[in-house]
KEKE-3310 file (N, C-alpha, C; in steps of 0.2 Angstrom, whole numbers, plus 5000, padded with zeros to 4 digits):
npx = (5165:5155:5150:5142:5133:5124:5109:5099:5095:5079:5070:5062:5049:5046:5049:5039:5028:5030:5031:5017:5010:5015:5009:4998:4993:4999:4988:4977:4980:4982:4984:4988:4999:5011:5025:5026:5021:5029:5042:5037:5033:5046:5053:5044:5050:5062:5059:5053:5064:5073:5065:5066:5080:5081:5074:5081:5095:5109:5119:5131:5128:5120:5101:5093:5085:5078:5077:5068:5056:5051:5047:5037:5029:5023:5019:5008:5001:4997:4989:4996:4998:4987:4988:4999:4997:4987:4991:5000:5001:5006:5016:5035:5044:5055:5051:5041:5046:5053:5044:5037:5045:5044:5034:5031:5041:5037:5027:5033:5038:5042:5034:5037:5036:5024:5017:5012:5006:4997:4984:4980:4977:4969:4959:4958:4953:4948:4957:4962:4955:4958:4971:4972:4963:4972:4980:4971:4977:4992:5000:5004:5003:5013:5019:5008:5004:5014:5017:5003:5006:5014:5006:4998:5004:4998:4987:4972:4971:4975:4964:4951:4954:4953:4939:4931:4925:4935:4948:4940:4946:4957:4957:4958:4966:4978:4977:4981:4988:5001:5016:5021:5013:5004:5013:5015:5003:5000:5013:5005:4992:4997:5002:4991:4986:4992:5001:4995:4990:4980:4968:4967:4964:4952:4945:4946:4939:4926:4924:4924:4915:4911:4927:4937:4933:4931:4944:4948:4942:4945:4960:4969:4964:4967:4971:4983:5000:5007:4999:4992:5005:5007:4997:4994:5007:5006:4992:4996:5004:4994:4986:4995:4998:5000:4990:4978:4973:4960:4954:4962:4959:4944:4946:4953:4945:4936:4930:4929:4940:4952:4952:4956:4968:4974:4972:4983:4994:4997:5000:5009:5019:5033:5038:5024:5019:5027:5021:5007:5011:5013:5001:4992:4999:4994:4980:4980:4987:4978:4969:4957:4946:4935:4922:4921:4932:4940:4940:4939:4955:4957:4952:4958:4970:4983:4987:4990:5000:5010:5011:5017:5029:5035:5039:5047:5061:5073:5079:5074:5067:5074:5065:5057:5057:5054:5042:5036:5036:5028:5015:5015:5014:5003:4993:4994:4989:4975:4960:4945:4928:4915:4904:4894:4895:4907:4903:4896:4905:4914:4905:4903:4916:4932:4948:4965:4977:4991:5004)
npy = (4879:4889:4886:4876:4880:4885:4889:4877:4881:4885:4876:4879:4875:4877:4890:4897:4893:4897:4914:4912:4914:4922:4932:4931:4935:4948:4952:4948:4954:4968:4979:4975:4970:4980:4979:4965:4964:4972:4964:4953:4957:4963:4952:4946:4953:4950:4937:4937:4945:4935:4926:4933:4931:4918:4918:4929:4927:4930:4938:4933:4921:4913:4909:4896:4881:4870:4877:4889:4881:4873:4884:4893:4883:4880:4893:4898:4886:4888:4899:4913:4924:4932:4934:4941:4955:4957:4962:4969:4985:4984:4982:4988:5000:4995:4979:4981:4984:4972:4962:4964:4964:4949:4945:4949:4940:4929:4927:4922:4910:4894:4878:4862:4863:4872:4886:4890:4900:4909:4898:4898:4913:4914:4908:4917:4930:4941:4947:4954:4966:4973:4976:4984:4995:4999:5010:5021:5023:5033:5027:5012:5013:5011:5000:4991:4993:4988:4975:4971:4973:4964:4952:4954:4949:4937:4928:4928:4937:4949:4948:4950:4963:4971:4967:4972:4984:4990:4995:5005:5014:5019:5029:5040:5039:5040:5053:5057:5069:5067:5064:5052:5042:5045:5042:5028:5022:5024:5017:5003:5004:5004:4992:4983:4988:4982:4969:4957:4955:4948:4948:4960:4967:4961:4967:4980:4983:4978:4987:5000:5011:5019:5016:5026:5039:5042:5040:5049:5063:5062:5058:5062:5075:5083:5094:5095:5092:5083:5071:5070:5068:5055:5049:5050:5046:5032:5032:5030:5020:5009:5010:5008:4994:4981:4970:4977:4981:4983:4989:5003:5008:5010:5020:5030:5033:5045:5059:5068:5062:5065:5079:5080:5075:5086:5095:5092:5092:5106:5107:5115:5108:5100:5086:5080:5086:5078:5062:5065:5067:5056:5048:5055:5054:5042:5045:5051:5044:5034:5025:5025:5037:5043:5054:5066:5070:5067:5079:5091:5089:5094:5106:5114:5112:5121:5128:5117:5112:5121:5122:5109:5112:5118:5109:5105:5094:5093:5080:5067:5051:5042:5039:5049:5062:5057:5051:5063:5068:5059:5062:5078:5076:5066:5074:5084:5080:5080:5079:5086:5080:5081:5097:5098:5090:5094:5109:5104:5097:5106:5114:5108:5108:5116:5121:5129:5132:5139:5141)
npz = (5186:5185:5170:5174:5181:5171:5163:5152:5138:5130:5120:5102:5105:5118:5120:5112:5121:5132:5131:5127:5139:5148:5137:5138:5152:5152:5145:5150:5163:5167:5178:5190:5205:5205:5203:5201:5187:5181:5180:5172:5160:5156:5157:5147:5135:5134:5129:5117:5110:5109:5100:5090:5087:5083:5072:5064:5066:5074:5070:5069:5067:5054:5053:5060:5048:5054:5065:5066:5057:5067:5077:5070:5068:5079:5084:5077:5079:5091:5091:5094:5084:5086:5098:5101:5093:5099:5111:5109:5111:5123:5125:5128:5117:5111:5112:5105:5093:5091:5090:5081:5068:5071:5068:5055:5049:5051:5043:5032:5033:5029:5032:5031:5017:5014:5018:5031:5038:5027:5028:5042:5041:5036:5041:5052:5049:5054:5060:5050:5052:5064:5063:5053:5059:5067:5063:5067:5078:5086:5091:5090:5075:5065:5067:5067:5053:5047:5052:5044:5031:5028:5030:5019:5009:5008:4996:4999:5011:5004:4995:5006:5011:5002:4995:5009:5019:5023:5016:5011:5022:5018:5011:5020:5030:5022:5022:5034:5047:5053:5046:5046:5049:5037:5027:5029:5029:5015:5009:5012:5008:4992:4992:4993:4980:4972:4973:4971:4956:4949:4957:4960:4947:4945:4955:4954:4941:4945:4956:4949:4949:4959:4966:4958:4957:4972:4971:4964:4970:4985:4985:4973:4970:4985:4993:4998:4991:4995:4997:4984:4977:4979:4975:4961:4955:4959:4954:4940:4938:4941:4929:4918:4921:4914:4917:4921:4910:4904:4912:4911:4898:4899:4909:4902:4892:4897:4898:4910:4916:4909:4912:4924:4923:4915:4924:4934:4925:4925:4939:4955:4960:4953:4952:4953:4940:4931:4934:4932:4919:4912:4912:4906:4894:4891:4887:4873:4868:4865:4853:4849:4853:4864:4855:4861:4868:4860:4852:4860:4861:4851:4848:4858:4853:4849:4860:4867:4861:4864:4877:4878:4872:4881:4890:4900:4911:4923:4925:4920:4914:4901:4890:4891:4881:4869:4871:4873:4861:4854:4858:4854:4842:4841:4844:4836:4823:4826:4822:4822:4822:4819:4820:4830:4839:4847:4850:4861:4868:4872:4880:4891:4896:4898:4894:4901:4899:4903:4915)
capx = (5158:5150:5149:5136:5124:5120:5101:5099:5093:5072:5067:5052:5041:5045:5048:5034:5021:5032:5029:5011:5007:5016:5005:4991:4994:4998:4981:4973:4982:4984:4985:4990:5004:5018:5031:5026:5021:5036:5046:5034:5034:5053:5052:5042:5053:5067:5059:5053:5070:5076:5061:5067:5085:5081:5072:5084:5102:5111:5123:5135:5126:5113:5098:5092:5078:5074:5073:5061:5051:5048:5044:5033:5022:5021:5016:5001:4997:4994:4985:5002:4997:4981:4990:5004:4995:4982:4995:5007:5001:5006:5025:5038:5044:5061:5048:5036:5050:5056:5037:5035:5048:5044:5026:5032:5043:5033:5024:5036:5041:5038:5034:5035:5036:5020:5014:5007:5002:4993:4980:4980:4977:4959:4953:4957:4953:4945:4966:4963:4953:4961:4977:4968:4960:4979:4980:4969:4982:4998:5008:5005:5000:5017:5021:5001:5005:5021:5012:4997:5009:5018:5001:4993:5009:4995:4982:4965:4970:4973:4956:4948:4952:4950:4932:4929:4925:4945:4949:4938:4947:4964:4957:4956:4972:4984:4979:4983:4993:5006:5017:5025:5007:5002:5018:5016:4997:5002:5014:5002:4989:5000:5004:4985:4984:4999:5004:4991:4988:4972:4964:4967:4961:4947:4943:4946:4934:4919:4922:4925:4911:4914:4933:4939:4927:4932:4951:4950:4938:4949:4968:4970:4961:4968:4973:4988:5003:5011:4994:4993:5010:5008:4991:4994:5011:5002:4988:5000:5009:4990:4984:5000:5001:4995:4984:4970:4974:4954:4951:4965:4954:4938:4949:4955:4938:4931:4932:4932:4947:4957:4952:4959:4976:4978:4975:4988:5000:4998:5003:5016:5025:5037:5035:5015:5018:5029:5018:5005:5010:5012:4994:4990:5000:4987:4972:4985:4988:4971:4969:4950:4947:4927:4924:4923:4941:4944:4936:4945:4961:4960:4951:4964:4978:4987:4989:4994:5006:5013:5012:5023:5036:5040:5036:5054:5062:5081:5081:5070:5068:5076:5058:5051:5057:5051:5033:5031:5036:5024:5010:5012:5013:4996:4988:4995:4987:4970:4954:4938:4925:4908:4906:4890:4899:4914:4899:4894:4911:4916:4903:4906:4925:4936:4952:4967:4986:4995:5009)
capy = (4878:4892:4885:4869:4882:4888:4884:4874:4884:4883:4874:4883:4874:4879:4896:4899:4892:4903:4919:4913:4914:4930:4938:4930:4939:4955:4956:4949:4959:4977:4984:4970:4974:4985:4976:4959:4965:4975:4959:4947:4962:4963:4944:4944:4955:4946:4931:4940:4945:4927:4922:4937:4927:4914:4920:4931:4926:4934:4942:4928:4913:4910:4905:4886:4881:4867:4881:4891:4878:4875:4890:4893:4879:4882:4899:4897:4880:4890:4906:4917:4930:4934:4937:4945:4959:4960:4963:4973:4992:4984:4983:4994:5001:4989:4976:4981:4982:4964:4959:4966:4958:4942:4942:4949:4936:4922:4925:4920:4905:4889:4872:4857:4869:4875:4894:4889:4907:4910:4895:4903:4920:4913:4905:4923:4934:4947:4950:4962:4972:4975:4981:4993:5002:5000:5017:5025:5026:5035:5024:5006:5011:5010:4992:4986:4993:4983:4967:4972:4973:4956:4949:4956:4945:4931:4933:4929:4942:4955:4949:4951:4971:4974:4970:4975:4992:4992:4999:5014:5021:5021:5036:5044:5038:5042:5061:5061:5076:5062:5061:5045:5037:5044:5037:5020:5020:5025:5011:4999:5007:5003:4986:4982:4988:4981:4964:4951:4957:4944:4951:4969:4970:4961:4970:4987:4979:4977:4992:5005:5016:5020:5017:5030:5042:5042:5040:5058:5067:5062:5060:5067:5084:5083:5100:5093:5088:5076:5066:5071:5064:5047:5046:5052:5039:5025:5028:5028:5012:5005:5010:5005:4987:4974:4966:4981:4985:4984:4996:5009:5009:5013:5027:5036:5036:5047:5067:5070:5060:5069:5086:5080:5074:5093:5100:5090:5092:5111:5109:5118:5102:5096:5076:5078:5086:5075:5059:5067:5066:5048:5046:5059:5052:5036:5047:5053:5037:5029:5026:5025:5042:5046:5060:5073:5070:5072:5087:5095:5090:5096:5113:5115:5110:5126:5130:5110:5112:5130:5118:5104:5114:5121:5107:5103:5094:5094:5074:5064:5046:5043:5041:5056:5064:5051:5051:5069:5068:5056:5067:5083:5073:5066:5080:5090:5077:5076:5083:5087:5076:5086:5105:5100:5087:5099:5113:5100:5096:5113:5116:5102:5107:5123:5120:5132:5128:5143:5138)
capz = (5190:5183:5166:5176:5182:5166:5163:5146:5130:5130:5114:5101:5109:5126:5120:5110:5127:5138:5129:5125:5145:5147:5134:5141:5157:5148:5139:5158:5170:5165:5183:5196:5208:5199:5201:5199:5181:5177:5179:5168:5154:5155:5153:5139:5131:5131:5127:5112:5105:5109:5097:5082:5085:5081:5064:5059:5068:5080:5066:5067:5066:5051:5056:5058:5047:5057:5073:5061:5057:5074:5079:5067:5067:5086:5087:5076:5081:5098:5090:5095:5081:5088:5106:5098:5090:5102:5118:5106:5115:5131:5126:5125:5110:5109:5111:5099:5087:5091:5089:5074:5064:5072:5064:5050:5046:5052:5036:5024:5035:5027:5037:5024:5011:5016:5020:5036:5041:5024:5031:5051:5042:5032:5048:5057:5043:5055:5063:5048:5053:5070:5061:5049:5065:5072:5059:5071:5085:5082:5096:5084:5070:5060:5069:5065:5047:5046:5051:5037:5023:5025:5028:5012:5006:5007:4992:5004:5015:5002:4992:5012:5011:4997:4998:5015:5021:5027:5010:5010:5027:5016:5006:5026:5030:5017:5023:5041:5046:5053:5038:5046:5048:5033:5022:5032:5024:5008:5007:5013:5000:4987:4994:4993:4974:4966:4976:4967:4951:4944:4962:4958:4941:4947:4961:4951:4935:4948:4958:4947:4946:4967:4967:4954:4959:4977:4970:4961:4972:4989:4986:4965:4970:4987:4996:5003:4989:4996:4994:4977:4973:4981:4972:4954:4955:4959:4947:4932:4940:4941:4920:4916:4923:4910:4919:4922:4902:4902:4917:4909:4893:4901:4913:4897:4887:4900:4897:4915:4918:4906:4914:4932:4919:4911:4929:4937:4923:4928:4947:4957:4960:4946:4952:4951:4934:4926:4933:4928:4910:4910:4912:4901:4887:4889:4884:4870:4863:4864:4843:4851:4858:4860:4849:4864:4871:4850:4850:4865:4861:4843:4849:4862:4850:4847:4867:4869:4857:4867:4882:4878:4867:4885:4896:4902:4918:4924:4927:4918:4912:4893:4887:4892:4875:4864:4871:4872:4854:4851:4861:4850:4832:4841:4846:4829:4819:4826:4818:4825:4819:4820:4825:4834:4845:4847:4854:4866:4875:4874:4884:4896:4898:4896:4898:4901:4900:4906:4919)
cpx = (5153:5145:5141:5132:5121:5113:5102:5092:5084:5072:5063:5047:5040:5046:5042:5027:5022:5029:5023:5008:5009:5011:5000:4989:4995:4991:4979:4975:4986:4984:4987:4998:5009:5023:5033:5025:5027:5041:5043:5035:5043:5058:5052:5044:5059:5068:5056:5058:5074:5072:5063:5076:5085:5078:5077:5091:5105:5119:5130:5134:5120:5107:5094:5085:5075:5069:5066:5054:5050:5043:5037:5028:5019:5016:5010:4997:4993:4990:4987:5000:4993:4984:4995:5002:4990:4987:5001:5006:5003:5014:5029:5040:5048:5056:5043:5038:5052:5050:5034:5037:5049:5038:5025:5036:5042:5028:5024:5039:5039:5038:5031:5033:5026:5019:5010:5000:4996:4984:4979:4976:4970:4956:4953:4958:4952:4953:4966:4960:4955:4967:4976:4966:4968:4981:4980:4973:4988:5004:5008:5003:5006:5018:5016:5003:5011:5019:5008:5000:5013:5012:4997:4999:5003:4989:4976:4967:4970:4965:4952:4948:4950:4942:4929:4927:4932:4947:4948:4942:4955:4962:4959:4964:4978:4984:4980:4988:4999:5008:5019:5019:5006:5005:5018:5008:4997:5006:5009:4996:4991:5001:4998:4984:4990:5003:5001:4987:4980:4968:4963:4963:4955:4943:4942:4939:4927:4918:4923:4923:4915:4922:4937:4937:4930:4941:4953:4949:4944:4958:4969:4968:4964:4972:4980:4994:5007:5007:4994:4997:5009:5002:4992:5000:5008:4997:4991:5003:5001:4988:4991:5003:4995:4989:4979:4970:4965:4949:4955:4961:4947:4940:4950:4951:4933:4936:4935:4940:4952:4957:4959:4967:4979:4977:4979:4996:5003:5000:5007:5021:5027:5036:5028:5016:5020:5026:5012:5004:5013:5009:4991:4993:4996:4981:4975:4986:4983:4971:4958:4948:4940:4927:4923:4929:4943:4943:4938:4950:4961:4957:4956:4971:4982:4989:4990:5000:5014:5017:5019:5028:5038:5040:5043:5056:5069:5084:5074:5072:5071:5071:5055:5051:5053:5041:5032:5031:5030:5016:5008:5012:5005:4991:4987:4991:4978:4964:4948:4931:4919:4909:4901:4893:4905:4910:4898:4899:4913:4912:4903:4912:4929:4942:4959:4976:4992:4997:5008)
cpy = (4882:4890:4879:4872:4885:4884:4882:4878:4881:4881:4879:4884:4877:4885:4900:4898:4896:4911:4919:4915:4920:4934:4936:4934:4945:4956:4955:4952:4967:4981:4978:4974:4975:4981:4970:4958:4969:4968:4955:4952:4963:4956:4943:4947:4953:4938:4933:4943:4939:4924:4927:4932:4924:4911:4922:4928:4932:4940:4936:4922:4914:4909:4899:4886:4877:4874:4884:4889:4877:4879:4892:4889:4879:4888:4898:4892:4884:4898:4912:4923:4935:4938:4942:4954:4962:4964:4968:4981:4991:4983:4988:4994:4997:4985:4974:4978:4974:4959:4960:4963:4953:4941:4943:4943:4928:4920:4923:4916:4899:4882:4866:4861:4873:4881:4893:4894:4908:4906:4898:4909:4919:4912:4913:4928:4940:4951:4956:4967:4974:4980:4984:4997:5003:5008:5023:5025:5025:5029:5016:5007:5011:5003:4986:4988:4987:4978:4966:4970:4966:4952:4948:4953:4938:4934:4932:4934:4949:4957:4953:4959:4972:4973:4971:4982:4995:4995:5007:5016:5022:5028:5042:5046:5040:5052:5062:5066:5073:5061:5052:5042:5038:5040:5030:5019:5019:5017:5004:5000:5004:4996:4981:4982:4985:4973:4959:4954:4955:4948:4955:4971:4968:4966:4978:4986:4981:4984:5000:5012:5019:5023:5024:5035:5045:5043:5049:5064:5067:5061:5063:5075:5086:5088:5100:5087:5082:5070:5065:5068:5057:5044:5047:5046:5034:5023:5027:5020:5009:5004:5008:4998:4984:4972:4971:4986:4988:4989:5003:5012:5010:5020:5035:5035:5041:5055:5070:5067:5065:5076:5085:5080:5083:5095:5099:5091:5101:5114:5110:5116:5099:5088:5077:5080:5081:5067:5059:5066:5059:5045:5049:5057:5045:5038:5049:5051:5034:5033:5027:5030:5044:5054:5066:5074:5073:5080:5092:5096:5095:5104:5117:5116:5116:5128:5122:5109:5117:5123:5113:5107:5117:5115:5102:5099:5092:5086:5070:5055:5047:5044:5046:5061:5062:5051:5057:5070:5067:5059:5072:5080:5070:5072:5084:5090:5077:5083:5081:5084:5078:5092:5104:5094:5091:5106:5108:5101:5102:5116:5112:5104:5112:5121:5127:5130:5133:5141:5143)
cpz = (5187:5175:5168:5178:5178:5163:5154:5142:5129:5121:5109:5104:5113:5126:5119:5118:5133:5135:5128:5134:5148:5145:5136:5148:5158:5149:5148:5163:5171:5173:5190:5197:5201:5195:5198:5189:5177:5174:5174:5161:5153:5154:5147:5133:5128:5127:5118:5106:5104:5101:5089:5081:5084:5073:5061:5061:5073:5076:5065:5064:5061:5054:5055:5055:5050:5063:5071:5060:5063:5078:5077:5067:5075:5088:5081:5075:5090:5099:5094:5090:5084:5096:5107:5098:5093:5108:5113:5108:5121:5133:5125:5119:5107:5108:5107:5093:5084:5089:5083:5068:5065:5067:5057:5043:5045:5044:5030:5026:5030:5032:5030:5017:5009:5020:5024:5038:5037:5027:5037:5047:5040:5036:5053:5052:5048:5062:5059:5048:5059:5068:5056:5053:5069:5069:5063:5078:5083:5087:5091:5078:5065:5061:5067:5057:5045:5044:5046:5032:5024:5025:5021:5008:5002:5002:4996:5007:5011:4999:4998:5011:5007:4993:5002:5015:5023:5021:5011:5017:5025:5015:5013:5026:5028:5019:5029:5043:5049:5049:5039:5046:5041:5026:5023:5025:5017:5005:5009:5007:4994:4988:4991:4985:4969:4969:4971:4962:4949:4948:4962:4953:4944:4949:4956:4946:4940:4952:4954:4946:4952:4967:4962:4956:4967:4977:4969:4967:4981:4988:4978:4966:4980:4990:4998:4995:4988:4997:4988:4973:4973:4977:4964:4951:4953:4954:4940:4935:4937:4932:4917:4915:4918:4912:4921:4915:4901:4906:4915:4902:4894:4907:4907:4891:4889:4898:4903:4918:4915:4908:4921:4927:4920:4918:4933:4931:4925:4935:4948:4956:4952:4946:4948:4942:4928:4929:4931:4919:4907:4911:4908:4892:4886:4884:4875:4863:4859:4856:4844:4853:4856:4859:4856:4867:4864:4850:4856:4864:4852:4844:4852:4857:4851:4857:4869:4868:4861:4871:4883:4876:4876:4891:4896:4907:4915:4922:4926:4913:4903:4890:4886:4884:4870:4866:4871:4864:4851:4851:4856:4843:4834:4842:4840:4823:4819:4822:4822:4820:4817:4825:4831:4842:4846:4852:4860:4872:4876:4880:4889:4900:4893:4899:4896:4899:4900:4913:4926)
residu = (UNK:UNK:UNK:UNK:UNK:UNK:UNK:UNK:UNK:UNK:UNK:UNK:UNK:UNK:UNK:UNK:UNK:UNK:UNK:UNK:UNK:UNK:UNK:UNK:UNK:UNK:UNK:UNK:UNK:UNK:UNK:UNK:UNK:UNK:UNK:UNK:UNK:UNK:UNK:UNK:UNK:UNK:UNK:UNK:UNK:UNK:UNK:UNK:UNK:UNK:UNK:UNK:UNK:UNK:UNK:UNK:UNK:UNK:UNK:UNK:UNK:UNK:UNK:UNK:UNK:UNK:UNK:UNK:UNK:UNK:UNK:UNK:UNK:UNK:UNK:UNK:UNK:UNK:UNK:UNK:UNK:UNK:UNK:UNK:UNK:UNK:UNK:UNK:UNK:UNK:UNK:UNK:UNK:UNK:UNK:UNK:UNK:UNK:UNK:UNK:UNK:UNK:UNK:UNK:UNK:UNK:UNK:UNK:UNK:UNK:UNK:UNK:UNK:UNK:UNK:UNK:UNK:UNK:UNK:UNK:UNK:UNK:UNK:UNK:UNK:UNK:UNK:UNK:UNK:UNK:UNK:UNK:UNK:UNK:UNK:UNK:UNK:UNK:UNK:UNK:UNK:UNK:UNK:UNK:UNK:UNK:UNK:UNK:UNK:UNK:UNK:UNK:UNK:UNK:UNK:UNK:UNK:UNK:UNK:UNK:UNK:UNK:UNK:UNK:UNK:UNK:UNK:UNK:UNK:UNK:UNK:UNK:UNK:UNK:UNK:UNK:UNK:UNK:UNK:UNK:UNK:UNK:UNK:UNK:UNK:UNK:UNK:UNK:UNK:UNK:UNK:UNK:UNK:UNK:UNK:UNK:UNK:UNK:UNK:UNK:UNK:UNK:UNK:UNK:UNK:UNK:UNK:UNK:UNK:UNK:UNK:UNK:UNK:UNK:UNK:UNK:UNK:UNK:UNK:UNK:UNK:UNK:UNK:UNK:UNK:UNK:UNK:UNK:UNK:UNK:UNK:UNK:UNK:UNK:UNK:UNK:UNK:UNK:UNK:UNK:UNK:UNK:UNK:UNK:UNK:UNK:UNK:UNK:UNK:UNK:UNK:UNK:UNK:UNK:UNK:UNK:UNK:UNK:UNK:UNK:UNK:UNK:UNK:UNK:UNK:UNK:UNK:UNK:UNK:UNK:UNK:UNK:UNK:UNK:UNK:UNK:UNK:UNK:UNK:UNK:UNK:UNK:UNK:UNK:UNK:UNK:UNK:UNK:UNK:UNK:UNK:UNK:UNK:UNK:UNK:UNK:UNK:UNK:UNK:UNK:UNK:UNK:UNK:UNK:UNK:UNK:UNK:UNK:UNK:UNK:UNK:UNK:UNK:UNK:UNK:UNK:UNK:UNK:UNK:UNK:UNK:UNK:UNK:UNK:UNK:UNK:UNK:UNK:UNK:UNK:UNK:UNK:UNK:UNK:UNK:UNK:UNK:UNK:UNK:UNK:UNK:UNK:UNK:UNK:UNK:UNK:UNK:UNK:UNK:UNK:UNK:UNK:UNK:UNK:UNK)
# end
């Protein structure tokens, strides 16, 4: 008998419009009697994990693409994301969790082999700016990060920050004295500069004067090395990646770049040093080096040479041999092109290379 009074299994749809009426009520009634909201909140939590079950599976069962697609064309036919994300500080934490990889994975849903969300996400581009300020408060802001970074999955939304003002408050971010917000940022930072390539170069190409500038002076020079490392990383991954070949060529023609190189290969930290010197080996290589980088490095030589003959680490990639090699046969080789260009940069740039 008990099997006949089980209530029958709510659809997508019927799921998806029940948890939309909940959060509606959420977001409208933040203070209404107690209890009557404890119960609609303790609802909508489990209607919430019912809606992650049936994305991810329940550990036994797979889960249905039909149910999926459902779901998915549901919840952002009923602008669920927005209700999501807006009512996500009014859940608890189990439910934030459970909300989080729901929106997460909504984004890589397909409905008719169609990227629904990416369309949703164009018409409601200013969703990202909500979960870029979600940074600025510690109780969501790893959960509003979460959501960010599979959005930034879609290329309009990455284009949207990366020329918005949402950008410049990484540089802020990345140093909050929260390491978990800060490492959340970090990877989203990197998310942003290394997802959609064409958009990247771009975006680097036209901002370059600003961006590099603000790259050095805020995390490169950065008082705090666990910024330092996350930024000097990244920028070797970024001059290094094909596609910004024409932005790592105008990086390692400048003087003042190569001074930030030499004084990060001299930092405390063994990581920053040895990423350091796979930016360093760029300026290195360049067969194009304007004549005041020539004329430092070849004034320098003899304390460059010291430098690398000791410049050792315990655990290093097979390469690292091979290019420092290549480093001191360049450096060994080079000749100073004019003494009076050679006065100039000298005076520009003293460098030192004692450990």
């Amino acid at each position: 008998m008990k099997g006949l009074c089980k209530s029958k299994p709510r659809t997508p749809a019927e799921l998806v419009h029940r948890v939309r009426d909940l959060l509606q009520y959420a977001h409208t009634n933040p203070d209404s009697r107690q209890k009557k909201r404890q119960e609609k909140i303790s609802e909508l939590s489990k209607l919430i994990l019912e809606m992650r079950t049936i994305l991810y599976g329940d550990g036994q069962l797979e889960p249905s693409s039909e149910a999926c697609a459902q779901l998915t064309q549901e919840f952002f036919k009923n602008d669920m994301l927005r209700l999501l994300i807006t009512c996500l500080p009014k859940l608890d934490l189990g439910a934030r969790q459970d909300a989080t990889r729901v929106a997460a994975n909504l984004q890589r849903q397909r409905v008719n082999s169609q990227l629904i969300a990416s369309a949703y996400l164009e018409q409601n581009i200013d969703l990202m700016d909500i979960l870029v300020l979600g940074y600025e408060d510690p109780d969501i802001a790893i959960h509003y990060g979460a959501i960010l970074r599979d959005c930034i999955r879609h290329q309009a939304v990455a284009r949207y920050i990366l020329e918005s003002e949402n950008l410049k408050k990484f540089f802020d971010y990345i140093q909050f004295p929260n390491f978990n917000i800060a490492s959340d940022a970090v990877a989203t930072f990197k998310e942003l500069l290394t997802r959609h390539k064409s958009t990247v170069a771009e975006f680097l190409s036209r901002n370059y004067d600003w961006f590099f500038p603000e790259y050095k002076s805020k995390l490169l020079e950065s008082p705090n090395y666990i910024t330092r490392r996350h930024a000097i990383k990244l920028l070797g991954h970024l001059l290094l990646d094909r596609s910004n070949a024409s932005v790592m060529i105008r990086y390692v023609n400048s003087m003042e770049n190569m001074k930030i190189m030499m004084n990060l290969l001299r930092d405390s930290n063994k990581t920053i040093q040895l990423e350091a010197f796979h930016v360093f080996k760029l300026f290195a290589a360049n067969q194009n080096k304007p004549p005041e980088i020539v004329s430092i490095l070849a004034t320098n030589r003899n304390k460059l040479l010291r430098f690398f003959g000791d410049f050792k680490f315990d655990k290093v990639d097979e390469h690292f041999e091979e290019d420092k090699a290549q480093i001191v046969e360049e450096i060994a080789t080079l000749e100073t092109r004019d003494s009076s260009v050679q006065r100039r940069a000298l005076d520009k740039f003293e460098i030192s290379c004692e450990q």
